[in-house]
Structures are given as structure tokens and as C-alpha cells.
N, C-alpha and C positions, 0 to 999 in steps of 0.2 A: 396250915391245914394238914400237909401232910405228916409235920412231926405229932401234931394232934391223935392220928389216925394210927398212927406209929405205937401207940400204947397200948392198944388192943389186936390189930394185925399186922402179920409181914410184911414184908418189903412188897412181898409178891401180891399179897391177898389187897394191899392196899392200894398196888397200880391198877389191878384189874377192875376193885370196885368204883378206882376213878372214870377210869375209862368206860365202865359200864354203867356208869350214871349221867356222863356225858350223852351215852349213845342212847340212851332211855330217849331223855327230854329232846333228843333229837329226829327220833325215831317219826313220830306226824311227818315234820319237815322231807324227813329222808323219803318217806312214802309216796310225798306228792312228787318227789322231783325224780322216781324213778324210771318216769316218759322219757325224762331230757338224759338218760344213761345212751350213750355211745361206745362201742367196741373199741372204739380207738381211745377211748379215755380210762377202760378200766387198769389197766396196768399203772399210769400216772396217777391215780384215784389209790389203787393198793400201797404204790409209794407214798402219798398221801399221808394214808391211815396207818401203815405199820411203821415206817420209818418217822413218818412226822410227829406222831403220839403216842403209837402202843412202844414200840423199844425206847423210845424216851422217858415215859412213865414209870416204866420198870426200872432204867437206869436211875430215873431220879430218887426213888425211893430204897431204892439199893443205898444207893449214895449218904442218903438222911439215916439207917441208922448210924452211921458214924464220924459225919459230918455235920456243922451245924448250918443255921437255914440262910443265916449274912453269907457266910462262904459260898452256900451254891447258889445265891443270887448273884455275887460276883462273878464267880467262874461264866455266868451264863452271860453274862458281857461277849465273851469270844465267841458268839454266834456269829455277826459281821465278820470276823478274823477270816471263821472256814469258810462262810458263805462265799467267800472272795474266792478263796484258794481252791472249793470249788469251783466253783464257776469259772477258774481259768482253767486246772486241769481236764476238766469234763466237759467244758459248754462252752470255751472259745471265747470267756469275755475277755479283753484287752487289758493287760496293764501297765499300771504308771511306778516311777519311782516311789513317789510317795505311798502308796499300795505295798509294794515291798516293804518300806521300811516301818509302816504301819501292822501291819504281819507280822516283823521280826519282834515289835515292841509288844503287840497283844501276845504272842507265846512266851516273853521275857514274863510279860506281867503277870502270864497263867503259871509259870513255874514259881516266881516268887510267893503267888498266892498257895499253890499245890502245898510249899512249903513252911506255908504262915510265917513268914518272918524269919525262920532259922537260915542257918547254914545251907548253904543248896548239897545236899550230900541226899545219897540212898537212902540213908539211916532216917533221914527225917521229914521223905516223902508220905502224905498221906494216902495211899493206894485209893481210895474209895473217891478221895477228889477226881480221877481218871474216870468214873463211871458220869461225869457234870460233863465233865470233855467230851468221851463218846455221844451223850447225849445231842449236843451241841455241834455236833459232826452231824448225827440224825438232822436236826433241824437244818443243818446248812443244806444238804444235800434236798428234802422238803422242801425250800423255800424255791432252791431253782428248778426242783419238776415242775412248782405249780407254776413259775414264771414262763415258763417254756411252753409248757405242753397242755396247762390247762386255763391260761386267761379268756378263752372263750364261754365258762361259766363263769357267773358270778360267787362270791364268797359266800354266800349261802348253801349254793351246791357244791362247793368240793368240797365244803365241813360238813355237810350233810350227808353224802355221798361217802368218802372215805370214812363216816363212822359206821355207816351202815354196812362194811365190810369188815371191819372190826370189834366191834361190841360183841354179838357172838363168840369172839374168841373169847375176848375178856369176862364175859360172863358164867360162861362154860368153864373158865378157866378157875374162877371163885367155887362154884359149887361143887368143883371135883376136889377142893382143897380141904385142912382139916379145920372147918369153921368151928367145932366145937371148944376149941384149945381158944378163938377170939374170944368166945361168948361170955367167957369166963370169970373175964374182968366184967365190974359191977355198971361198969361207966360204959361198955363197947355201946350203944346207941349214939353216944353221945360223940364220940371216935367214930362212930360210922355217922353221922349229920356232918362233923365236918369233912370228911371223903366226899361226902354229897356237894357241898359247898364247892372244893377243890373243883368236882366234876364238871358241874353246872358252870358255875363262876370260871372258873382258871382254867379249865380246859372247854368244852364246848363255844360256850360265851369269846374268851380269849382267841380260842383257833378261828372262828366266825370272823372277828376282825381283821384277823392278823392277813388271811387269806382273802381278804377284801381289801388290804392294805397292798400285799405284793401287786394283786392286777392290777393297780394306778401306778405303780411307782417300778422302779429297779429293784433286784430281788437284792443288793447290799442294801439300798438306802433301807429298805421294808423291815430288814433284818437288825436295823439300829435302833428300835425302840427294845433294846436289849439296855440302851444307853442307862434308860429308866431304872430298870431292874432292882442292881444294887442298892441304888437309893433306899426303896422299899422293904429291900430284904435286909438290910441294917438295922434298919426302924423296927420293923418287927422283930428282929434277931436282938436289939437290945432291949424290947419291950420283953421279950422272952428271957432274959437272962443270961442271954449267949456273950461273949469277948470279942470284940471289933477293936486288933490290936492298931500300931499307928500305922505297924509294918499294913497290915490287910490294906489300910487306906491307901499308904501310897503306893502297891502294887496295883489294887484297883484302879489309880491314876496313872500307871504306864500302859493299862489295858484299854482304857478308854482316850486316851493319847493315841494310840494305835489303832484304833476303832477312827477316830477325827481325820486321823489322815488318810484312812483309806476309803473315805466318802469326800476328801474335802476337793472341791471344786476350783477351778482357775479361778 
């Protein structure tokens, strides 16, 4: 959806109308739950919304013009990676060897990926795979505010809640932009339905679970339905025409090796 959206606006015009179609269809929800807002929760709520979606968005669509969609379905495997490494540098979770050595194997796999199969050399780094990784950074970081600081609502409210502090930007941010330069192309409706889709579907829809999935669970285990990802972004990346070379697969298989061991249990 977002390479879709990608053919009539920017990087930029295209994060913000995700995020602002999210925060539309969310907007009722958000209204009713604005009783249950607490001072002490809006800080973890702003971390929430800016770091868990708006700088994410914008990375990710940075990222797509230069990237294809199998790639940063892959890279986004190393959500668990940092979720961890947060979590121990920032919030004191314990760990194990096998943690480390699963760590060492999702950044081995994130560089072989960075580099699609070449040579590991400068020359044949893709710079713009670095915007999936920050991304991915954002979410780690997201996952363990809401595990910390906000399991006291439910996943309804902190998606509801953290978009209702963001959408205004992101929509403000669209109409101060040069919409005329989208319009342009014949098909932009049709590029802006699937932004919609994107919003609705993959972001509002998606963050509603995901943050209903951390408060049951441990903020790595929540963070491993990343495990999924590539799967689908293959699928779709070769239904699109995109190159899923052997190298991409079995990088993706050191990164998801590394994901395994850093959830696997006695």
C-alpha cells in the first residue's frame, strides 16, 4: 500500500495521510476515552504516538522510495533484536546468553540483508535500509513504554489515545504541503484509497492489537509477531515484481534465528 501511494505523493505527504486516516477513524473511540486520560499517562501516550507511529511512518516511507517492500518486511524482523536491547539498556530486563548471542545473529542478519547479498563493503550498503532499522529502534522503544507504564489501560486506549495526540500533526502536516504537484497524476484517488487502507488497516487496526497484545504478554515475546512479517512481505513483493534473491532468504534466516533465541525458553 504504501509503494502504491508512493506514485502520486511523497515520502512525506504519504506518512502523514497514513497516519491521518488512522487518526480519523479513530477519532469517536478517542473522544469517549478522553474521561479515562490521566497526567501521569500523557508523556508514555506521546511516546506512544510519536515514536510508535508518526517517526515510524515517515521512516518507513522514506525508506520505500528506494527500497523494495520484501526488504523492509524483512529488516522489520529486528524489532525483537532492539526490543531486547532496549529493554536491558533502559528498563533493567535481565539477560541470558542465549539473548546475546541471538542479538549478535539478528544484527549479522540485518547487515547481510542492508547489503543484499553483496560484499559487506561501504560501496554496497543501501543507506535508505538504515531508515527500516531506525524505524524498528522506534518501535522497540514503544513497545516497552507501553509495557511499563501503560498496562493499566487497555489496547483500545493507548491506540486511541496516542493517535489523538498525533493525527493533528500529521494532518496539518499534509495540508501545509504541495498537494497540487500529487494531484497531478490521473490515478492520485486511487493512491490515496490505498494510503487509506494502509491507515485504517496496517496502522490503526494493527497498533489496536499489537498494544492489546504487549499487556498480556512480555514486551519481547509481543514484539515477535514481527516473526510473521517477511513472510508476507515476500508474497506481496514477489506478486509485485520485486527480486527475493537466495542471499535475502538466508539472511532473513540468521535474523529470525536470532529472534528464536532471544524468546527461547528453558
Amino acid at each position: 500500500m504504501m509503494k502504491i501511494g508512493l506514485k502520486s505523493f511523497d515520502s512525506v505527504q504519504a506518512a502523514a495521510l497514513r497516519i491521518g486516516f488512522a487518526s480519523l477513524v479513530l477519532l469517536p473511540v478517542s473522544l469517549r476515552h478522553l474521561k479515562s486520560l490521566k497526567r501521569k499517562d500523557v508523556i508514555p501516550l506521546l511516546v506512544a504516538g510519536f515514536v510508535g507511529s508518526l517517526i515510524p511512518a515517515f521512516l518507513f516511507t522514506k525508506a520505500q522510495t528506494r527500497i523494495d517492500s520484501a526488504l523492509a518486511g524483512m529488516l522489520n524482523s529486528l524489532t525483537p533484536v532492539f526490543t531486547l536491547v532496549v529493554g536491558l539498556v533502559f528498563f533493567g530486563i535481565k539477560k541470558k546468553i542465549s539473548q546475546v548471542i541471538g542479538i549478535s545473529l539478528g544484527l549479522l542478519g540485518a547487515l547481510g540483508l542492508i547489503t543484499s547479498g553483496n560484499d559487506v563493503s561501504l560501496a554496497n550498503v543501501n543507506s535508505y535500509a538504515f531508515f527500516i532499522v531506525a524505524a524498528t529502534i522506534c518501535y522497540a522503544f514503544n513497545i516497552n513504554v507501553v509495557k511499563n507504564y501503560l498496562t493499566h489501560l487497555n489496547g483500545v486506549q493507548i491506540t486511541a489515545l496516542s493517535f489523538f495526540f498525533i493525527g493533528p500533526v500529521a494532518i496539518v502536516y499534509f495540508f501545509t504541503s504541495d498537494i497540487n504537484q500529487a494531484i497531478q497524476n490521473e490515478n492520485w484517488l486511487l493512491h490515496l484509497g490505498a494510503l487509506a487502507i494502509l491507515g485504517i488497516v496496517g496502522t490503526a487496526l494493527a497498533m489496536l492489537m499489537m498494544n492489546t497484545l504487549i499487556r498480556y504478554t512480555s514486551a519481547v515475546f509481543a514484539s515477535s509477531v514481527t516473526y510473521v512479517i517477511p513472510i508476507f512481505a515476500i508474497m506481496w513483493g514477489l506478486l509485485d515484481g520485486e527480486t527475493v534473491t537466495v542471499f535475502h532468504l538466508l539472511f532473513m534466516g540468521v535474523v529470525l534465528l536470532g529472534v528464536y533465541l532471544i524468546n527461547r525458553k528453558k
